[in-house]
ROBA-433985 format. One record per residue (C-alpha): residue number from 1; residue in one letter; x, y, z. Coordinates in nm, 4 decimals, padded with zeros to 6 digits. Example, Ala and Ser with C-alpha at 12.3 -4.5 7.8 and 13.67 -1.06 7.14 Angstrom:
residues 2
(site 1,A,(01.2300,-00.4500,00.7800)),
(site 2,S,(01.3670,-00.1060,00.7140)),
***
This chain:
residues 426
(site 1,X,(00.0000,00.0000,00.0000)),
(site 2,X,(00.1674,00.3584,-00.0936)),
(site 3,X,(00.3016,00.5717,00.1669)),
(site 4,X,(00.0668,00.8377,00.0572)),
(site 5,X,(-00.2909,00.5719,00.0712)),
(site 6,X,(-00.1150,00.5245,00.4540)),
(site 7,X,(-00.1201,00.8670,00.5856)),
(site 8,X,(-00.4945,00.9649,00.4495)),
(site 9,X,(-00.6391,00.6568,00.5957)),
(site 10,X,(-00.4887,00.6807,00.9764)),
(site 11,X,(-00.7004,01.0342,01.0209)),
(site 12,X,(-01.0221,00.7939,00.9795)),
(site 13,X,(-00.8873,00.5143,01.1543)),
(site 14,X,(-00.8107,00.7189,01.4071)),
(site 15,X,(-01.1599,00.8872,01.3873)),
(site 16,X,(-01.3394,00.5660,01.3936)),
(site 17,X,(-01.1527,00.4304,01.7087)),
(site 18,X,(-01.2396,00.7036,01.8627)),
(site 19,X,(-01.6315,00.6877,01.8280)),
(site 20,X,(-01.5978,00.3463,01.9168)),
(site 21,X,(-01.4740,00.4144,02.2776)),
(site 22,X,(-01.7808,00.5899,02.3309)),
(site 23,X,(-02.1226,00.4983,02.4113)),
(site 24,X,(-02.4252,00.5836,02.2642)),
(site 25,X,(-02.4845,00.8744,02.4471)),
(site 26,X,(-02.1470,01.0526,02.3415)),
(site 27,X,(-01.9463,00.9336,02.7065)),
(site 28,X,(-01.6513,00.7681,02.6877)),
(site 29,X,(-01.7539,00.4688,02.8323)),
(site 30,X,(-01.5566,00.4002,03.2406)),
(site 31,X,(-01.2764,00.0981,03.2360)),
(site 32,X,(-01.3185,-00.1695,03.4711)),
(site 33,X,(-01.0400,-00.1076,03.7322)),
(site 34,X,(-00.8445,-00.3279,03.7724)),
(site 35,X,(-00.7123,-00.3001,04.1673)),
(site 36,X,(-01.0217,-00.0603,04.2869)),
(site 37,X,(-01.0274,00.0804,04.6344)),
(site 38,X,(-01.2496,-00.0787,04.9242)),
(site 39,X,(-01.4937,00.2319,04.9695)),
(site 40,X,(-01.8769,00.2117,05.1685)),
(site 41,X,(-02.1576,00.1288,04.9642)),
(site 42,X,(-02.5435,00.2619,05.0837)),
(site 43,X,(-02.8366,-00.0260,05.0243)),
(site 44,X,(-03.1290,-00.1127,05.1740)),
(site 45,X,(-03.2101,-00.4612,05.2253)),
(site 46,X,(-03.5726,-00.4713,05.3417)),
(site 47,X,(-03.8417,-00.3278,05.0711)),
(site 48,X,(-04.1650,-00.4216,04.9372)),
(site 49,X,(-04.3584,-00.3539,04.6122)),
(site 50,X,(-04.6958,-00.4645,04.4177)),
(site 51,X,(-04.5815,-00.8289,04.4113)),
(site 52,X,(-04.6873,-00.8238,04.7908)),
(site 53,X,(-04.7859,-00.5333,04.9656)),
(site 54,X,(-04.6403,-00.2928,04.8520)),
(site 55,X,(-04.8218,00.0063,04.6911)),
(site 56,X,(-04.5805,00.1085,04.3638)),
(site 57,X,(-04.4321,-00.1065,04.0684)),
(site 58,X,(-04.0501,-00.2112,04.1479)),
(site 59,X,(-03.9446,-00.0019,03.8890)),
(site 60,X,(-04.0564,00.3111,04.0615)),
(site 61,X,(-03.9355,00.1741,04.3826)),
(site 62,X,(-03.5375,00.1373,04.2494)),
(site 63,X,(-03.5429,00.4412,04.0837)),
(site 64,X,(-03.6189,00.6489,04.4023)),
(site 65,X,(-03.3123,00.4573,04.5534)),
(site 66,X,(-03.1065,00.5270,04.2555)),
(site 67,X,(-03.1877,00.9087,04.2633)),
(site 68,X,(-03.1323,00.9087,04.6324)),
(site 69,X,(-02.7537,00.8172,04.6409)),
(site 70,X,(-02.8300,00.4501,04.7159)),
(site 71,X,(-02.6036,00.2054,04.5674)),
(site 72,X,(-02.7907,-00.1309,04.5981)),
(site 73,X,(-03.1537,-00.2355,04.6730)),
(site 74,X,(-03.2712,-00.5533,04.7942)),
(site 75,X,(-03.6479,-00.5847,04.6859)),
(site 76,X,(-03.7803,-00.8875,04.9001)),
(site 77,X,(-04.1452,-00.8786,04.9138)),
(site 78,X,(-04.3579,-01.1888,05.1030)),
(site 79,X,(-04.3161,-01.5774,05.0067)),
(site 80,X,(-04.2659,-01.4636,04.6059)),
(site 81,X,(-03.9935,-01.3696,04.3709)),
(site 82,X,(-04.0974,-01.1123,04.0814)),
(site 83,X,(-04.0745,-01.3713,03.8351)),
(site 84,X,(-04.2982,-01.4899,03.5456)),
(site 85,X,(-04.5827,-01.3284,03.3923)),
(site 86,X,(-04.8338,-01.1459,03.6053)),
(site 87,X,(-05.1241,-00.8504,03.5482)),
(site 88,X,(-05.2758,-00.6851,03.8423)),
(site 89,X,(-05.5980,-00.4777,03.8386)),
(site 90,X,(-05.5924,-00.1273,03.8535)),
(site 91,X,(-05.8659,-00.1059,04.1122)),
(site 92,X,(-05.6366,-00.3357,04.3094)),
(site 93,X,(-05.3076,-00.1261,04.3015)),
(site 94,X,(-05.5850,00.1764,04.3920)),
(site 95,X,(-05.7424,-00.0124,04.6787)),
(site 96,X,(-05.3908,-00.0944,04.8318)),
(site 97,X,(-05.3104,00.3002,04.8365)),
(site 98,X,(-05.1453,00.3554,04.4791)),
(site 99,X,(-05.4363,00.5618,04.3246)),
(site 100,X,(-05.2041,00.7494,04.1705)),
(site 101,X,(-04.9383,00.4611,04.0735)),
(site 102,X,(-04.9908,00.3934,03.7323)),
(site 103,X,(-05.0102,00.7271,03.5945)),
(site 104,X,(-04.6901,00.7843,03.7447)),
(site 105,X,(-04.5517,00.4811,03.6132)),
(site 106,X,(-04.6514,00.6323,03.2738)),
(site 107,X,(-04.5287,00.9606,03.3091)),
(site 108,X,(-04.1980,00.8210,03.4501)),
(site 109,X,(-04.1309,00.5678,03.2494)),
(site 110,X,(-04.3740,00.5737,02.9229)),
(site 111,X,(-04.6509,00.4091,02.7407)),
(site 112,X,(-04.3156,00.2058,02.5328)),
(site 113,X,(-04.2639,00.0064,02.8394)),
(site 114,X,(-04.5775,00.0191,03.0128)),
(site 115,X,(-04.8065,-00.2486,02.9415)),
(site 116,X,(-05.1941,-00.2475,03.0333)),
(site 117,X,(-05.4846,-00.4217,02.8763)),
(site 118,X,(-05.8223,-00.4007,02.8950)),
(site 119,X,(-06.0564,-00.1084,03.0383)),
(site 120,X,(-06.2293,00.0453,03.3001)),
(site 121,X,(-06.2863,-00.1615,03.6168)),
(site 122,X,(-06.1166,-00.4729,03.3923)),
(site 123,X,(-05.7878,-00.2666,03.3121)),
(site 124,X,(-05.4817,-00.4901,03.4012)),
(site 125,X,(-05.0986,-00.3382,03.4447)),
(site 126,X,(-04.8149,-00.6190,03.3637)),
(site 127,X,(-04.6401,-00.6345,03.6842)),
(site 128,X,(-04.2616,-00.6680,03.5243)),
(site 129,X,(-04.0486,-00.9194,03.6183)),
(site 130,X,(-03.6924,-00.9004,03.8350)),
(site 131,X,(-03.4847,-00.9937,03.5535)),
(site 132,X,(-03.6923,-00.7518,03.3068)),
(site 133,X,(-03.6494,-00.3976,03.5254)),
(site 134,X,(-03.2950,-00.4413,03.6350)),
(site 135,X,(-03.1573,-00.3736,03.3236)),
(site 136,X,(-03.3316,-00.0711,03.3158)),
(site 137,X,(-03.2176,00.0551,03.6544)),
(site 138,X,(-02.8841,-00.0846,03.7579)),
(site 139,X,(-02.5327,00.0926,03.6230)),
(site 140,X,(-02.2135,-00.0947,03.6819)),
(site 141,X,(-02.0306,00.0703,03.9824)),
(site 142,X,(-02.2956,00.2775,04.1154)),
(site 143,X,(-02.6037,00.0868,04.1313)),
(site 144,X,(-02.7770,-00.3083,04.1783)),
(site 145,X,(-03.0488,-00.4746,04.1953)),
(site 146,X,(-03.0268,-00.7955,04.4367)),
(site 147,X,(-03.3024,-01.0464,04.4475)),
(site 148,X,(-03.4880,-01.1123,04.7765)),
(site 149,X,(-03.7672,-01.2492,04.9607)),
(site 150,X,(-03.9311,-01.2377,05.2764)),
(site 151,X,(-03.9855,-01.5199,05.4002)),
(site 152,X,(-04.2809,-01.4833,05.6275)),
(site 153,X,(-04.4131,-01.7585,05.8572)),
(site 154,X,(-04.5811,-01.8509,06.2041)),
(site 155,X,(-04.4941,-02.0701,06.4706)),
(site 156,X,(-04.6380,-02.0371,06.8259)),
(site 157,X,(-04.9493,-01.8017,06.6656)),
(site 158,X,(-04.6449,-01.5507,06.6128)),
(site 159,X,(-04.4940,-01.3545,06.2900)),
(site 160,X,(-04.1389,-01.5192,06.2496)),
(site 161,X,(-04.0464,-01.3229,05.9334)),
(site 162,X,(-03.7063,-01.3267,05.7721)),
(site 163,X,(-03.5107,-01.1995,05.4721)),
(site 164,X,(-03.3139,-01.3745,05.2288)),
(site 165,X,(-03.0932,-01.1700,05.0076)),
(site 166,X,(-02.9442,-01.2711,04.6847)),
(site 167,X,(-03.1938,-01.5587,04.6461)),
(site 168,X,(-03.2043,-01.7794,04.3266)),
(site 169,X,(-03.5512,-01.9776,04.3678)),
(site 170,X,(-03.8406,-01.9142,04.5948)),
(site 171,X,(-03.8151,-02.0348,04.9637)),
(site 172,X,(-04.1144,-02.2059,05.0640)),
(site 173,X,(-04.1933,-02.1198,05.4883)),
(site 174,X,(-04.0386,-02.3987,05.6660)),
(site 175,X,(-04.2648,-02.3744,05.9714)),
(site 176,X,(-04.1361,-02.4857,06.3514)),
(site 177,X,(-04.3495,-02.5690,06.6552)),
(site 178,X,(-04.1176,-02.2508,06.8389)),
(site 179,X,(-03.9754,-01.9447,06.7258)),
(site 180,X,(-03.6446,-02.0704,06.7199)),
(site 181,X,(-03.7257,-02.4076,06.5698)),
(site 182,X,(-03.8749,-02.2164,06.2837)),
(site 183,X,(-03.5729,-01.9966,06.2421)),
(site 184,X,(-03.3781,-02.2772,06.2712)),
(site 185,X,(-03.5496,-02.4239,05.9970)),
(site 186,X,(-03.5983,-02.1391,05.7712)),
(site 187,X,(-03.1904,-02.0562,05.8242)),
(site 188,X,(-03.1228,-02.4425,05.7187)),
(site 189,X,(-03.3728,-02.4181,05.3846)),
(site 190,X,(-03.1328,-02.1040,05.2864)),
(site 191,X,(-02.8366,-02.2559,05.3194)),
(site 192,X,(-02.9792,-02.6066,05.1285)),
(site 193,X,(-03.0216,-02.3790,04.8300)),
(site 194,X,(-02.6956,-02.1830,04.8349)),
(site 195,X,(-02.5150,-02.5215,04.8214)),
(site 196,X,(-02.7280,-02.6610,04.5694)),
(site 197,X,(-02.7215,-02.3031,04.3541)),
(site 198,X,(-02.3312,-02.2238,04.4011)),
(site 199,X,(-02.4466,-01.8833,04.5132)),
(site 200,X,(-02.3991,-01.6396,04.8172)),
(site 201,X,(-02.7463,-01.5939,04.9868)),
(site 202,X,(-02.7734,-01.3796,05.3142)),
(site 203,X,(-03.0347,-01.4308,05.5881)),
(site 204,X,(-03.1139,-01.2274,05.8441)),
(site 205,X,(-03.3814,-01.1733,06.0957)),
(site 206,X,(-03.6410,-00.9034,06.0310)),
(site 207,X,(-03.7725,-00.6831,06.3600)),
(site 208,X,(-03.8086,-00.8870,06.6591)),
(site 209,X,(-04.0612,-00.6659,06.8506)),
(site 210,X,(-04.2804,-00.6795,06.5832)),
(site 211,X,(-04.6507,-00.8545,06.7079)),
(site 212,X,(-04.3419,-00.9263,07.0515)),
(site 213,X,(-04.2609,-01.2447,06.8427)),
(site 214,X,(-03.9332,-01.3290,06.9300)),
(site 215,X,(-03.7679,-01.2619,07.2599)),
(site 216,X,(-03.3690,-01.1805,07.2760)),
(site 217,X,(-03.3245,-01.5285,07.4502)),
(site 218,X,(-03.4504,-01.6972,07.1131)),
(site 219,X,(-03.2711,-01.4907,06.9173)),
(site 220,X,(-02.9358,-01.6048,07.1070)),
(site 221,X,(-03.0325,-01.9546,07.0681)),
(site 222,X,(-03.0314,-01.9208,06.6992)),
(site 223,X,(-02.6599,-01.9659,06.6891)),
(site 224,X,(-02.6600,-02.0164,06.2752)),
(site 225,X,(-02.8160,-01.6819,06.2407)),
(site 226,X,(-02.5600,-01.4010,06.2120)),
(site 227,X,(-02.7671,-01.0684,06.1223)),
(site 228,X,(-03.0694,-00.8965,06.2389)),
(site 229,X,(-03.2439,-00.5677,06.2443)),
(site 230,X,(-03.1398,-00.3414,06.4805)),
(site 231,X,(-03.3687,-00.0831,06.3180)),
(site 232,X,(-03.6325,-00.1250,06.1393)),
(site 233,X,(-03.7758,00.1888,05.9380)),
(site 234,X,(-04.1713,00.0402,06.0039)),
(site 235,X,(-04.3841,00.2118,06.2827)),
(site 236,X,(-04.4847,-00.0238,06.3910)),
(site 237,X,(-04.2322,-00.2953,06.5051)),
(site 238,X,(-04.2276,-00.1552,06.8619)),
(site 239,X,(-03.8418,-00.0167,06.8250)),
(site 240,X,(-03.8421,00.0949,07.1804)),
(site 241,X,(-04.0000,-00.1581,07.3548)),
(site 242,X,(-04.2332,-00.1272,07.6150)),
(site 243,X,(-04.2400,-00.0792,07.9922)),
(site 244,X,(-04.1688,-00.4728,08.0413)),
(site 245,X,(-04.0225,-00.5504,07.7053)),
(site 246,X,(-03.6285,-00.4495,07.5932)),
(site 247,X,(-03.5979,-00.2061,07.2795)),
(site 248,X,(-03.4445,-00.3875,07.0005)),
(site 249,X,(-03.1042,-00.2297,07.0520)),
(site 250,X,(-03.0971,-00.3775,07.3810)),
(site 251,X,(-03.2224,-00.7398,07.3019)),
(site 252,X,(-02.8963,-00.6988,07.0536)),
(site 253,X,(-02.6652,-00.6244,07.4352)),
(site 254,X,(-02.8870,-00.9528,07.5804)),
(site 255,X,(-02.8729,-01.2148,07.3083)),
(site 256,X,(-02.5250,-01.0860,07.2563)),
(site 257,X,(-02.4358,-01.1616,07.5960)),
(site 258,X,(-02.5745,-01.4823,07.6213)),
(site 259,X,(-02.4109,-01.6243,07.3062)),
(site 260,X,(-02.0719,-01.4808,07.4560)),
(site 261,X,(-02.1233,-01.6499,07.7831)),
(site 262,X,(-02.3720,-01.9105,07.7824)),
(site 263,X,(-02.3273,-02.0749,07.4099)),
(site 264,X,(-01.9768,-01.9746,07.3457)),
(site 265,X,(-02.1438,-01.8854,07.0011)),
(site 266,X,(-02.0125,-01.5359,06.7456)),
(site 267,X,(-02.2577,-01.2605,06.8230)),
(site 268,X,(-02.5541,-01.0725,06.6189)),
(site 269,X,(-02.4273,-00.8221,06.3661)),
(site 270,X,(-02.7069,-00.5346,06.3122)),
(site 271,X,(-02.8559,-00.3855,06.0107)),
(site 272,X,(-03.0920,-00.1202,05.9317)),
(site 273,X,(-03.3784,-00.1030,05.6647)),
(site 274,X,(-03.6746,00.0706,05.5667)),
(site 275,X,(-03.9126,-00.2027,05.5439)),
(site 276,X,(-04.1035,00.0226,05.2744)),
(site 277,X,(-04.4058,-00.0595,05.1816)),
(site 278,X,(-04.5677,00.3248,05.1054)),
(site 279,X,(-04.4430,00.5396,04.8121)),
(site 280,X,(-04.7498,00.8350,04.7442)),
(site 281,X,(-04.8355,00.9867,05.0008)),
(site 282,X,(-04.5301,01.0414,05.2335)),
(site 283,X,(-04.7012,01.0070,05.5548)),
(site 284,X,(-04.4687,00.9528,05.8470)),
(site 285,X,(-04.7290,00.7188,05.9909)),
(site 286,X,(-04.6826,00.4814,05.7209)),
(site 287,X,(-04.3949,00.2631,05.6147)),
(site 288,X,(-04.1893,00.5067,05.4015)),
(site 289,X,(-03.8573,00.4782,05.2071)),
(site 290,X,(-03.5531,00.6492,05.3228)),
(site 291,X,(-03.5173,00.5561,05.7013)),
(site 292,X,(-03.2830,00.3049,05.7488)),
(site 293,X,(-02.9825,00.1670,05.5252)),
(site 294,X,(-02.6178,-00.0180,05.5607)),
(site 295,X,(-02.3354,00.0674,05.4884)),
(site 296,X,(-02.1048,-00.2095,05.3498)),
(site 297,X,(-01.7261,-00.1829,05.2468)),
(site 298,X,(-01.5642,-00.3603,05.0003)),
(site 299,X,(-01.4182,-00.3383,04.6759)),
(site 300,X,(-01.6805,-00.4486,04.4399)),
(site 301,X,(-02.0542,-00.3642,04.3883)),
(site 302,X,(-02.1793,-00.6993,04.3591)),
(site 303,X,(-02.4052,-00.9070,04.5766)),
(site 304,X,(-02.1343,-01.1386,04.6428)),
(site 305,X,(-01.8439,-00.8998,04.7490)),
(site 306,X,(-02.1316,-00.7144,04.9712)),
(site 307,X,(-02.2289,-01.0285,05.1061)),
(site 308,X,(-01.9069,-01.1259,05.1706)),
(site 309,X,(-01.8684,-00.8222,05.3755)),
(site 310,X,(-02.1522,-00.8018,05.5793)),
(site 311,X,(-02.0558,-01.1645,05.6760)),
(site 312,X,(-01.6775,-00.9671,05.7821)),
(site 313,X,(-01.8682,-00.7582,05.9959)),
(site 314,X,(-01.7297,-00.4849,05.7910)),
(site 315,X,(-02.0290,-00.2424,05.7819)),
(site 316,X,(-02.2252,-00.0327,05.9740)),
(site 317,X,(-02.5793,00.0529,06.0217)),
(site 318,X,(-02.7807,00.3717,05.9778)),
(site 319,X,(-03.0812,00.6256,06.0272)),
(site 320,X,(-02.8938,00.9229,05.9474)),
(site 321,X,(-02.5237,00.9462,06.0436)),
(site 322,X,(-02.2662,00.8934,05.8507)),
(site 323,X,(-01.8825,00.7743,05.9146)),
(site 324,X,(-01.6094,00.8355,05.7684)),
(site 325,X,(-01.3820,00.5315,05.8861)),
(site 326,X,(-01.4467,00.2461,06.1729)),
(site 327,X,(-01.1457,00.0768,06.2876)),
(site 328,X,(-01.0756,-00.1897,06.5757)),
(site 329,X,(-00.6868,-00.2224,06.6904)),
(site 330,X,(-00.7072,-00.6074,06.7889)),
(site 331,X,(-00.3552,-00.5536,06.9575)),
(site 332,X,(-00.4675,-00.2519,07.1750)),
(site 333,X,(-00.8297,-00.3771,07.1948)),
(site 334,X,(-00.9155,-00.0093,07.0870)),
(site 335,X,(-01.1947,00.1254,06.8582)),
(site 336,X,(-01.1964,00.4288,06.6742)),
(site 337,X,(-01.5122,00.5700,06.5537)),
(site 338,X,(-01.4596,00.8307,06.2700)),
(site 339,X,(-01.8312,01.0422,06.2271)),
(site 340,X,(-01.8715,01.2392,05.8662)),
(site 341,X,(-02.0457,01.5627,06.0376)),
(site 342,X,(-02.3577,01.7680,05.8987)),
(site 343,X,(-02.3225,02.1446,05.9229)),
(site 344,X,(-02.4655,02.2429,06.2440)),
(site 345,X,(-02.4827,01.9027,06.4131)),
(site 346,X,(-02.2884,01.7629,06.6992)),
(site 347,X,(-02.2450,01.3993,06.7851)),
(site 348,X,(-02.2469,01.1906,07.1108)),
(site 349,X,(-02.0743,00.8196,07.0527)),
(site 350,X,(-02.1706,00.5601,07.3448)),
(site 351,X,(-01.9232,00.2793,07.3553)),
(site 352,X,(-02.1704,00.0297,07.4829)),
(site 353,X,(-02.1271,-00.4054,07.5832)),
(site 354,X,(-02.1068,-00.6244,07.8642)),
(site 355,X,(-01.8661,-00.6441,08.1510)),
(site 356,X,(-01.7883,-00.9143,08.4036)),
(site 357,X,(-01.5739,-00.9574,08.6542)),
(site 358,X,(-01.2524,-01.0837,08.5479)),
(site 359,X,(-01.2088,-01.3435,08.7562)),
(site 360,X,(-01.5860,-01.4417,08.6751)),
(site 361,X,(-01.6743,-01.7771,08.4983)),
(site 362,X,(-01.7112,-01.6551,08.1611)),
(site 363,X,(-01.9896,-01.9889,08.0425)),
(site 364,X,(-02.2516,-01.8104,08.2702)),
(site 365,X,(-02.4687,-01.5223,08.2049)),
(site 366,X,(-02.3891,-01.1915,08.4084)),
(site 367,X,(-02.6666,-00.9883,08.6236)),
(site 368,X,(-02.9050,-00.8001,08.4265)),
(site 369,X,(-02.7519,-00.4607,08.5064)),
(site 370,X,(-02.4067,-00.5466,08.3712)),
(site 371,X,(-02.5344,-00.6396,08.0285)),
(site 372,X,(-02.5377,-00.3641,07.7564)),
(site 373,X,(-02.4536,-00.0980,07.9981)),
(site 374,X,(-02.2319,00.2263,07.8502)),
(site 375,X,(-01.8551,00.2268,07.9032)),
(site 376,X,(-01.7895,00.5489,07.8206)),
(site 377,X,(-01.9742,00.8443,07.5853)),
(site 378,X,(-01.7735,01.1171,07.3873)),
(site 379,X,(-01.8859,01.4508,07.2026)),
(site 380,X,(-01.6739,01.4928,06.9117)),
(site 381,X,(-01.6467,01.3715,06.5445)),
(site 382,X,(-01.4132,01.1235,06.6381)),
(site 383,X,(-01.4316,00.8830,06.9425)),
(site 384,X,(-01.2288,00.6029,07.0711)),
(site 385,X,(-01.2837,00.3556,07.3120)),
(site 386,X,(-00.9997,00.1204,07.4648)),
(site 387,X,(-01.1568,-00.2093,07.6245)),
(site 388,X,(-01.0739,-00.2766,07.9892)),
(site 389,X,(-01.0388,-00.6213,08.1449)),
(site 390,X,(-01.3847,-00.8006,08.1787)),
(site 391,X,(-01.5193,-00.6066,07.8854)),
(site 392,X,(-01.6699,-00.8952,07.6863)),
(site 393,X,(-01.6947,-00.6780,07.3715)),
(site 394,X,(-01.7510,-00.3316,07.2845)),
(site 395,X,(-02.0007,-00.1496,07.0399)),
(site 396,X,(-02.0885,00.2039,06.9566)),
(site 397,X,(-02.3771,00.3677,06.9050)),
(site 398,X,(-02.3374,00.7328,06.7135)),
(site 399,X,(-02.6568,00.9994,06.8272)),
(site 400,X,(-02.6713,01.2779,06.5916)),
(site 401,X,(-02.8192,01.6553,06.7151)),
(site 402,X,(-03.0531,01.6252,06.4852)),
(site 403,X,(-03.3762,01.4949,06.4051)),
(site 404,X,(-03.4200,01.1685,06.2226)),
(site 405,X,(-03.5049,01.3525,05.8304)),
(site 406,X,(-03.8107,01.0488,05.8062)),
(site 407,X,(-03.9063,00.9525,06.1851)),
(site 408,X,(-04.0491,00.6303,06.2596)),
(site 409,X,(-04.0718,00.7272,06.6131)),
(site 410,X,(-04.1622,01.0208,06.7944)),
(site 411,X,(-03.8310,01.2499,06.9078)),
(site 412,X,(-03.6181,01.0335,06.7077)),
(site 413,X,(-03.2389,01.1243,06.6294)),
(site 414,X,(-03.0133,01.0163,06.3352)),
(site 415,X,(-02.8332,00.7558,06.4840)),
(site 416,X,(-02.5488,00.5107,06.3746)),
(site 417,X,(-02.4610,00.1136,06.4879)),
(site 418,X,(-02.1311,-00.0196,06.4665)),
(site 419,X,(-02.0699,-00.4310,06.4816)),
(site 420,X,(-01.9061,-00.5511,06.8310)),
(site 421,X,(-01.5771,-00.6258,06.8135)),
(site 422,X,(-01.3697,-00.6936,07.0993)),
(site 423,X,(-01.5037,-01.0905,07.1764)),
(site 424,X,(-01.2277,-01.2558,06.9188)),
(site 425,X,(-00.9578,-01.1741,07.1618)),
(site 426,X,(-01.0977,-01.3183,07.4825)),
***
């Protein structure tokens, strides 16, 4: 080929390699890195839709997470997977509170992929499938969809509901003549399908005040469970307790406790959801989006890297606060809490556990007043905590100034949960 041919045809060569490192949109389209940097990722792990009872389409649903800075949504609504084909009446998606839902779902996402058939009372919306919306919604490195289901189911007369993230096939309620039996057997059905699939799948325990179902005691007992709500965005799971029943924070200090002592088991790690099941009318009384999330850290947005990492402990949870690093010294038994402040807001960290003598036979269960009690509190953005002999283990709780920006509870603050740490060295 001449010299001359050579040097005309690199400008379009050039030219056309260029167009094709962009996308569609004109963007240069973002490598894969190849080493990225662990960083926190925001999801929420407890949400409901119309394939339950939830009041919008999914689609709607994940695209108010996406738009609110959240990075990954578990959608896990009762005993079904959104898979298949299913229409749902308009009067039904009205009667459950969406009167407005579908022509919002129109106007957000067009009459192109909205489907409806039929009219008047008889009109029918296509409910769309998991593996239909998510390619709509999710964007590599900033936001996934993760299948889930709540597994909801009785024993004793009383709600024992759980959540199964990253689920491949629908778990059927297993059922149990106790609470803990039917945890127990719930937790064993999960992990029978992750073997059989080859696939990470995360249980935890969804709001144990809720209808008083499960008492800290049973939730100790459960030694194969490792993760449970600490808060639960829903008004009415009965957060705070009661005048004879603990708040769920401190149920986490008892069953804690007794696993440490007692069954010589690893301890609850707690998370924080919304439990949404309301998405019109923004009533505070209702079961709203935005209240409670995780934070997870790791390198990789994907459900098994976050998994993985929840299952590290290395996470906390949240209903408003923010931090900016969490560290544990193993060698100087020390924790370092790290808060990312709001203008105008000051912060109070409680370094909270249980202490026994150290002397004290560590197989039985302490008095009541020396489980969950604070070790020390600190104002400040950053707050560290050094565990003294007898401390079993060590947690810290973060209490914003402020108001909680969605309360589920009257007078509530934005708050923050860190994982205890502290028991591997006794």
């Amino acid at each position: 080929m001449p010299n001359s041919f050579c040097r005309k045809l690199r400008p379009l060569l050039a030219t056309c390699l260029l167009i094709s490192c962009f996308s569609l949109t004109g963007v240069a389209a973002d490598p894969v890195p190849a080493e990225p940097a662990l960083r926190w990722w925001k999801g929420n792990m407890h949400t409901h839709s119309l394939w339950s009872d939830g009041d919008d389409f999914p689609e709607m649903i994940a695209e108010w997470y996406r738009t609110q800075d959240y990075n990954f949504l578990v959608i896990s609504d009762h005993n079904v997977l959104g898979l298949g084909q299913r229409w749902m009446k308009q009067t039904a998606i009205a009667k459950r509170g969406g009167q407005s839902a579908l022509a919002k779902y129109k106007a957000r996402f067009g009459g192109s992929w909205v489907e409806t058939r039929g009219e008047g009372d008889d009109l029918e919306v296509r409910l769309k499938p998991f593996d239909e919306f998510r390619y709509l919604l999710e964007n590599r490195g900033q936001f996934i969809l993760i299948p889930g289901e709540e597994v909801s189911d009785r024993a004793a007369g009383k709600p024992i509901h759980m959540n199964a993230s990253n689920v491949g096939e629908v778990l059927k309620p297993m059922g149990g003549a106790t609470p803990v039996e039917a945890m127990s057997n719930n937790l064993r059905a999960v992990e029978e399908q992750a073997k059989r699939l080859g696939r990470e799948i995360l249980m935890h325990l969804n709001h144990p005040n809720f209808g008083w179902a499960i008492t800290a005691e049973e939730m100790a007992q459960v030694t194969s469970e490792q993760f449970f709500e600490v808060y639960n965005g829903h008004p009415g799971v009965n957060h705070l307790g009661d005048a004879t029943r603990p708040s769920i924070e401190h149920m986490w200090d008892i069953a804690n406790t007794m696993r440490l002592t007692v069954l010589e088991a690893s301890p609850l790690l707690g998370l924080a959801t919304d439990d949404s099941h309301d998405y019109h009318d923004g009533m505070l009384s209702r079961s709203i989006s935005g209240r409670g999330w995780v934070m997870v850290r790791s390198e990789y947005l994907t459900p098994e890297h976050l998994i993985q990492a929840l299952r590290r402990g290395d996470f906390y949870a949240s209903s408003g606060v923010s931090l900016e690093e969490v560290t544990f010294d193993p060698e100087s038994r020390t924790l370092t809490v790290q808060i990312d402040p709001e203008a105008d807001a000051t912060y109070t960290t409680q370094f909270i556990g249980t202490r026994i003598a150290p002397d004290a036979d560590k197989t039985l269960m302490p008095a009541k007043e020396k489980i969950g009690i604070e070790f020390a509190k600190q104002e400040g953005n950053v707050a560290t905590y050094t565990m003294q002999p007898g401390d079993l283990y060590v947690r810290a709780t973060v209490t914003s100034s402020e108001g909680a920006d969605r309360p589920s509870f009257k007078d509530q603050k934005k708050q923050a949960w860190t994982q205890p740490v502290g028991y591997e060295t006794r």
